[in-house]
C-alpha positions as CSV (number, residue, x, y, z in Angstrom):
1,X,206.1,53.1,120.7
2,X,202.8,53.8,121.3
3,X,203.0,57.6,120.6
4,X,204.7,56.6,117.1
5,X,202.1,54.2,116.3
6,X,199.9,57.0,117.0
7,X,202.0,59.1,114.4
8,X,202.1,56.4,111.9
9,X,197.6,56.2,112.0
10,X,197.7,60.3,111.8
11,X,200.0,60.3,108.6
12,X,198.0,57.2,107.2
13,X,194.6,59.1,107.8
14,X,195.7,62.5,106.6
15,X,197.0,60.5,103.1
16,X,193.6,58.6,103.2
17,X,192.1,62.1,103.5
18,X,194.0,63.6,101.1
19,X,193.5,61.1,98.5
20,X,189.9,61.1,99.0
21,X,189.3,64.7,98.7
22,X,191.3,64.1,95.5
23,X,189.3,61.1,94.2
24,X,186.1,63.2,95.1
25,X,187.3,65.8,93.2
26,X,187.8,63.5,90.3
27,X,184.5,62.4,90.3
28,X,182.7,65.7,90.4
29,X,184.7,66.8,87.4
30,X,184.8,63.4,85.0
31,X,181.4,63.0,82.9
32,X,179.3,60.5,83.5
33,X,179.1,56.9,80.9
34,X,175.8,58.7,79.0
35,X,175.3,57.0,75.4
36,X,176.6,59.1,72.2
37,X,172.6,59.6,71.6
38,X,172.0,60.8,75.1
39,X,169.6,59.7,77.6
40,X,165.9,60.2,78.7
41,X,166.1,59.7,82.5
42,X,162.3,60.0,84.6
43,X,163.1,60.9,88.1
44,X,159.5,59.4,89.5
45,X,158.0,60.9,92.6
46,X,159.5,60.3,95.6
47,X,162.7,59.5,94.7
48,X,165.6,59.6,96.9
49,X,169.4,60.7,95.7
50,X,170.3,57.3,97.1
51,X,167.6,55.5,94.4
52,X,168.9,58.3,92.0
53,X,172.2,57.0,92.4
54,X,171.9,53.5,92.6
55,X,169.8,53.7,89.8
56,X,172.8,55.4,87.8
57,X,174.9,53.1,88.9
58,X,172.8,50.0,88.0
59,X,172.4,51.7,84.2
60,X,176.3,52.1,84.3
61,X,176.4,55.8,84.0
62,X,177.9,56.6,87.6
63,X,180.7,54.7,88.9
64,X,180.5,55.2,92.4
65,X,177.0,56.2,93.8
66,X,178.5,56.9,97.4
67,X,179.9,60.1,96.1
68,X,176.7,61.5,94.2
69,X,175.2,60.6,97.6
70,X,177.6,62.9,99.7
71,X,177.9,65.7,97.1
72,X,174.5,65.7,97.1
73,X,174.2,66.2,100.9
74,X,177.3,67.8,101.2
75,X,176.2,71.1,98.7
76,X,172.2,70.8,99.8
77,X,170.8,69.2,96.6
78,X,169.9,66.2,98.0
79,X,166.4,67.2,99.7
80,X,166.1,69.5,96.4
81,X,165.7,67.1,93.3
82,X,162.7,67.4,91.5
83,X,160.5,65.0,89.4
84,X,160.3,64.4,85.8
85,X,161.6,63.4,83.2
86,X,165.3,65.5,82.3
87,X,167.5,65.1,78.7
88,X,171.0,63.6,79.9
89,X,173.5,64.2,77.2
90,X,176.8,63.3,77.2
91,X,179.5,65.2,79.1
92,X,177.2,65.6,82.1
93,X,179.2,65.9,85.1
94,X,178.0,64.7,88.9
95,X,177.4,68.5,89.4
96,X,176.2,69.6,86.5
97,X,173.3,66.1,86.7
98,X,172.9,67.6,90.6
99,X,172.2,71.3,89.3
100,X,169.4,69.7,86.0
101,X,167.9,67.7,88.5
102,X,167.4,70.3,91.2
103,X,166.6,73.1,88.0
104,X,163.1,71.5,87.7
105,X,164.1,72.1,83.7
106,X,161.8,68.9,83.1
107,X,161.5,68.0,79.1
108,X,158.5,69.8,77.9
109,X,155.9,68.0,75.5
110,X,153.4,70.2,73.6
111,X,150.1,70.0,71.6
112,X,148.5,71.8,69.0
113,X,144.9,72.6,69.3
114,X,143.7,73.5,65.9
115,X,141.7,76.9,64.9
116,X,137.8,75.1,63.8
117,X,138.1,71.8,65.4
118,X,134.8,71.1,67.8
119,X,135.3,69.6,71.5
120,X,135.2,65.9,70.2
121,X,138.4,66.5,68.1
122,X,139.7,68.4,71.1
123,X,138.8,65.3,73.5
124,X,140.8,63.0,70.7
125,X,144.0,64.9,70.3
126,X,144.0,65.2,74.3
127,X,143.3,61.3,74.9
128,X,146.0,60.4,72.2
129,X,148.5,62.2,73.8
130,X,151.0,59.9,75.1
131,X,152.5,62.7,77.9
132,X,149.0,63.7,78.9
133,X,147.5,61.2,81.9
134,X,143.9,60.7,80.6
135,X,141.8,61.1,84.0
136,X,138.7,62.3,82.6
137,X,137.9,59.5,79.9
138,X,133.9,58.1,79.5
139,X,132.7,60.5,81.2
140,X,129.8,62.9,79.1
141,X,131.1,66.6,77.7
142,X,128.8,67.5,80.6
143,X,130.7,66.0,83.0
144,X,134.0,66.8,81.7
145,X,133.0,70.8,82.4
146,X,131.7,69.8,86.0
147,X,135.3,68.8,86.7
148,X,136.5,71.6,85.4
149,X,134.7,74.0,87.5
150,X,131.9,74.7,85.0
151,X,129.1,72.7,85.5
152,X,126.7,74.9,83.6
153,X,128.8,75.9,80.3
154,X,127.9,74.1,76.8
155,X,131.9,72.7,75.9
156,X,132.2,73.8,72.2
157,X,133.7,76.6,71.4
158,X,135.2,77.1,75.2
159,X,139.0,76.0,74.6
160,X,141.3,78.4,72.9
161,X,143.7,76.7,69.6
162,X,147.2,77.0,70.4
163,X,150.1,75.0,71.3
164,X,150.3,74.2,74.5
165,X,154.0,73.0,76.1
166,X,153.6,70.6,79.4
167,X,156.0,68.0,81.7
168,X,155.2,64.3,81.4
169,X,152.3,63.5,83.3
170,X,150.2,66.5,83.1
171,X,146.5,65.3,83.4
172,X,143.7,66.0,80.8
173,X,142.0,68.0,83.5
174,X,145.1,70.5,83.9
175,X,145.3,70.6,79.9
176,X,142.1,71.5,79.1
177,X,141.7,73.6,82.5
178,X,144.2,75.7,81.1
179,X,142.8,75.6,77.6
180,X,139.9,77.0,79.0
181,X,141.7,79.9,80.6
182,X,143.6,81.2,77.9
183,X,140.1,81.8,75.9
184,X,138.5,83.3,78.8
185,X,141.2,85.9,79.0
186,X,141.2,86.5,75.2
187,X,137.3,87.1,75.3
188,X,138.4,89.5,78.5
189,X,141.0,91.5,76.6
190,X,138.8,91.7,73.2
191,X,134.9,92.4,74.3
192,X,136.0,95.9,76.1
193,X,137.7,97.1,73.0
194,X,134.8,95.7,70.5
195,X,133.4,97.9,67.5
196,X,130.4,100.6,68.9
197,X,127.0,99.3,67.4
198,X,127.7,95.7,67.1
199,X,124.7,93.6,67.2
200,X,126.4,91.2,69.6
201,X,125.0,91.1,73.3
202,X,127.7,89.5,75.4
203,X,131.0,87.5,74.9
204,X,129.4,84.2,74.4
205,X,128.0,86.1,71.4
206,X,130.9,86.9,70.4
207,X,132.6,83.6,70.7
208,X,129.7,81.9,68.9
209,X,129.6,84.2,65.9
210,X,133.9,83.9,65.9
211,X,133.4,80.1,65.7
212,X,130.8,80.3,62.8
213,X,133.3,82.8,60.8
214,X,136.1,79.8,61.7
215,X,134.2,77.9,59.9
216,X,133.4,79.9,56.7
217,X,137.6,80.4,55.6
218,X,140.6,78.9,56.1
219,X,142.1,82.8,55.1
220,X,142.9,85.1,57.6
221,X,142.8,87.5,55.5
222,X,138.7,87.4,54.6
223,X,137.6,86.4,58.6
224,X,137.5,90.6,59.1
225,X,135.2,90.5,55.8
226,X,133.1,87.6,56.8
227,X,132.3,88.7,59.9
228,X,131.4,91.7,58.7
229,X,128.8,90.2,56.1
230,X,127.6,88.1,59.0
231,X,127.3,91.5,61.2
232,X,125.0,93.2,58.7
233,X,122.8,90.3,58.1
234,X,122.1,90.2,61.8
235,X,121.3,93.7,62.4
236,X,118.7,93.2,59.3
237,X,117.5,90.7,60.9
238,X,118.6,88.3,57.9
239,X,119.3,84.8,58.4
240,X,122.6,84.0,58.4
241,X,122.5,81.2,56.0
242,X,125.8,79.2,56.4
243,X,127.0,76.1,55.8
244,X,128.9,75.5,58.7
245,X,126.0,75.2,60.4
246,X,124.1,73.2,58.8
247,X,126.8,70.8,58.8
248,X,126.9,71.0,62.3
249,X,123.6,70.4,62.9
250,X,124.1,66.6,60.9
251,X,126.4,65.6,63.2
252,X,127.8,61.8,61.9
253,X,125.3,62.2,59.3
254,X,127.0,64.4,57.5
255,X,129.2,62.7,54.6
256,X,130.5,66.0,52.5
257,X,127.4,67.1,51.1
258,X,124.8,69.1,52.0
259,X,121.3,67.8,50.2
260,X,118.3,70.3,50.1
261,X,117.1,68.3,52.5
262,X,119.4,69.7,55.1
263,X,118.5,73.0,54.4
264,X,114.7,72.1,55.6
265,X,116.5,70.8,58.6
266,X,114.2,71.5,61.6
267,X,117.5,72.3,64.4
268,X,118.3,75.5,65.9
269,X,121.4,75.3,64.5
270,X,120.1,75.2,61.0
271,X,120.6,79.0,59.9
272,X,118.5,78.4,56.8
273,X,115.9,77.8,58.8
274,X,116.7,79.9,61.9
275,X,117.6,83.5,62.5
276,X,119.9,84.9,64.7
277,X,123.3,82.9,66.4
278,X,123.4,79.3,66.9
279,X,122.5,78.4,70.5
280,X,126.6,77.5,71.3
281,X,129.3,77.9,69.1
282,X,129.9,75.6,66.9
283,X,133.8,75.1,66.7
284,X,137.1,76.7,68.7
285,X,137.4,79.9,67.5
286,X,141.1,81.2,67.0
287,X,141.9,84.7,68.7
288,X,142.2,86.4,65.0
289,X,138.6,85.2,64.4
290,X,137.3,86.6,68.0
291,X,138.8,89.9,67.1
292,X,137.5,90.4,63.7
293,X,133.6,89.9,64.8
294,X,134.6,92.6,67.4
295,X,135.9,94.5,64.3
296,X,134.2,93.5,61.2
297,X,135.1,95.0,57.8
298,X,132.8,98.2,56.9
299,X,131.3,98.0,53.2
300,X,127.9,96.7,52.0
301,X,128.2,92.4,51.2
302,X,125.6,90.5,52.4
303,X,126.2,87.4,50.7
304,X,129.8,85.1,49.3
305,X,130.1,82.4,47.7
306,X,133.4,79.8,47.9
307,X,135.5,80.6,44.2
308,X,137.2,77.1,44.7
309,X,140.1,78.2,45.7
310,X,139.7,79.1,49.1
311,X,138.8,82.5,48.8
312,X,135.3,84.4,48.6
313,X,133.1,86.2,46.4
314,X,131.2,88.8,47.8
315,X,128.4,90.8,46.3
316,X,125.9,93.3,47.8
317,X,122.4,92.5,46.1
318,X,121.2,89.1,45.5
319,X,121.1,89.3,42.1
320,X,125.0,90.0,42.0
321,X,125.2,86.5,44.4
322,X,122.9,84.6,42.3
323,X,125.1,85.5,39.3
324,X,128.7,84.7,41.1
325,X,127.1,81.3,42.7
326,X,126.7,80.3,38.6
327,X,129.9,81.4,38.1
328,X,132.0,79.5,40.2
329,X,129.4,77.3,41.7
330,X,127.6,75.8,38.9
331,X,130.8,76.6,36.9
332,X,127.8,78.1,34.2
């Protein structure tokens, strides 16, 4: 009696068995209840699978978190999740969610640093971010390059434009950190290869002129031009005589016009008044405009003037610049 009760609990075990393997089975393969739109799931730091799945399970996307829980041990994934957050899109099966989550394929976020904006724009597109976790906010620029591992370096000028893809809860410091890099290694890869004769010292020379040029056109195609204007002037020991400056040098106070007054301006950044570079840069140069003060147009311009529609006219004597500033300046 005994030995066929024994029988009977072997038979009903080995069914049990079966049928579980089978219902297991069933669940790996049959998609989870994601809505038609999809799903943006954060898997925070130092999350379990078992808070994974009961968290699934609360949302009522997985119908039996037991089994994520022993797939998840059973195939190694378990201690392998990664955080972030992850796009869950319907027809995402226990595997396939076990495989994303363990991927680290985190939903990337970006940001576009614009060519000519100046560190305070910079410091507003960055704090405005909602992905970006501000950790650097009221302190001074000054203290803002400390944390980054310059202490002694000006900010303008230092951060390269481009856009920039990042996970969810990247911190300012990492963003601009990285920022940083990328125009570092552009000045690296650029300065060795520069024009022979250049009237340009060191990188930071370079990077400061490449801002001013920034500044001057919004046409790629004139930057080589410009800076090659701006390259003759300083080996004649010219002023440089730009705008940009000027307007830099006002600060708040500037409200889109530049009086005579200005001009007079008594600020080393004024270059109506001084010669030479500016003492830092005055915006974020773009790589194009780095390369093309390392290799400026040849030909004999020392002055433009703006036509009004975004290009230049240059002339070689003043007399030629005097005549195109009436012309599509004073509109005489």
């Amino acid at each position: 009696m005994a030995q066929r009760f024994i029988g009977l609990a072997i038979i009903l075990a080995s069914f049990l068995f079966a049928w579980l393997i089978m219902d297991v089975d069933n669940f790996i393969d049959s998609p989870l209840q994601i809505p038609a739109e999809g799903e943006v799931y954060e898997l925070r730091p130092g999350s379990t699978i078992s808070t994974l799945a009961n968290d699934l399970h609360k949302k009522g996307y997985l119908g039996k978190p037991l089994y994520l829980r022993l797939l998840a041990r059973w195939d190694g994934s378990a201690t392998k999740i990664k955080a972030g957050e992850y796009q869950l899109d319907p027809g995402l099966n226990p595997r396939d969610l076990l495989n994303l989550l363990t991927s680290g394929k985190v939903i990337s976020y970006s940001l576009t640093l614009i060519e000519g904006w100046n560190f305070q724009q910079v410091l507003q597109a960055v704090g405005q971010h909602s992905a970006l976790t501000r950790t650097l906010k009221d302190l001074t620029p000054g203290e803002i390059m400390k944390e980054l591992g310059y202490p002694d370096e000006h900010p303008e000028g230092r951060f390269l434009p481009d856009t920039y893809h990042f996970p969810r809860g990247t911190t300012d410091k990492a963003f601009l950190g990285r920022a940083r890099r990328a125009m570092q290694k552009i000045l690296e890869r650029e300065w060795p290869e520069r024009q022979e004769g250049l009237p340009l010292k060191t990188p930071y020379g370079a990077l400061i002129l490449a801002s001013i040029v920034e500044k001057e056109t919004g046409l790629a195609s004139e930057r080589p031009a410009i800076a090659g204007v701006f390259i003759r002037r300083l080996k004649k020991g010219m002023k440089l005589q730009t705008d940009p400056t000027v307007i830099y040098a006002m600060g708040d106070e500037y409200k889109g016009n530049i009086r005579r007054r200005d001009l007079k301006r008594d600020n080393p950044y004024n270059t109506y008044v001084y010669k030479g570079l500016t003492p830092t840069p005055i915006s974020m140069p773009g790589a194009d405009a780095i390369r093309s003060v390392l290799h400026p147009e040849d030909g004999n311009a020392l002055y433009f003037v703006a036509r009004g529609d975004g290009s230049h006219q240059f002339s070689a004597t003043l007399k030629e610049h005097n005549r195109a500033v009436r012309k599509y300046q004073l509109k005489r």
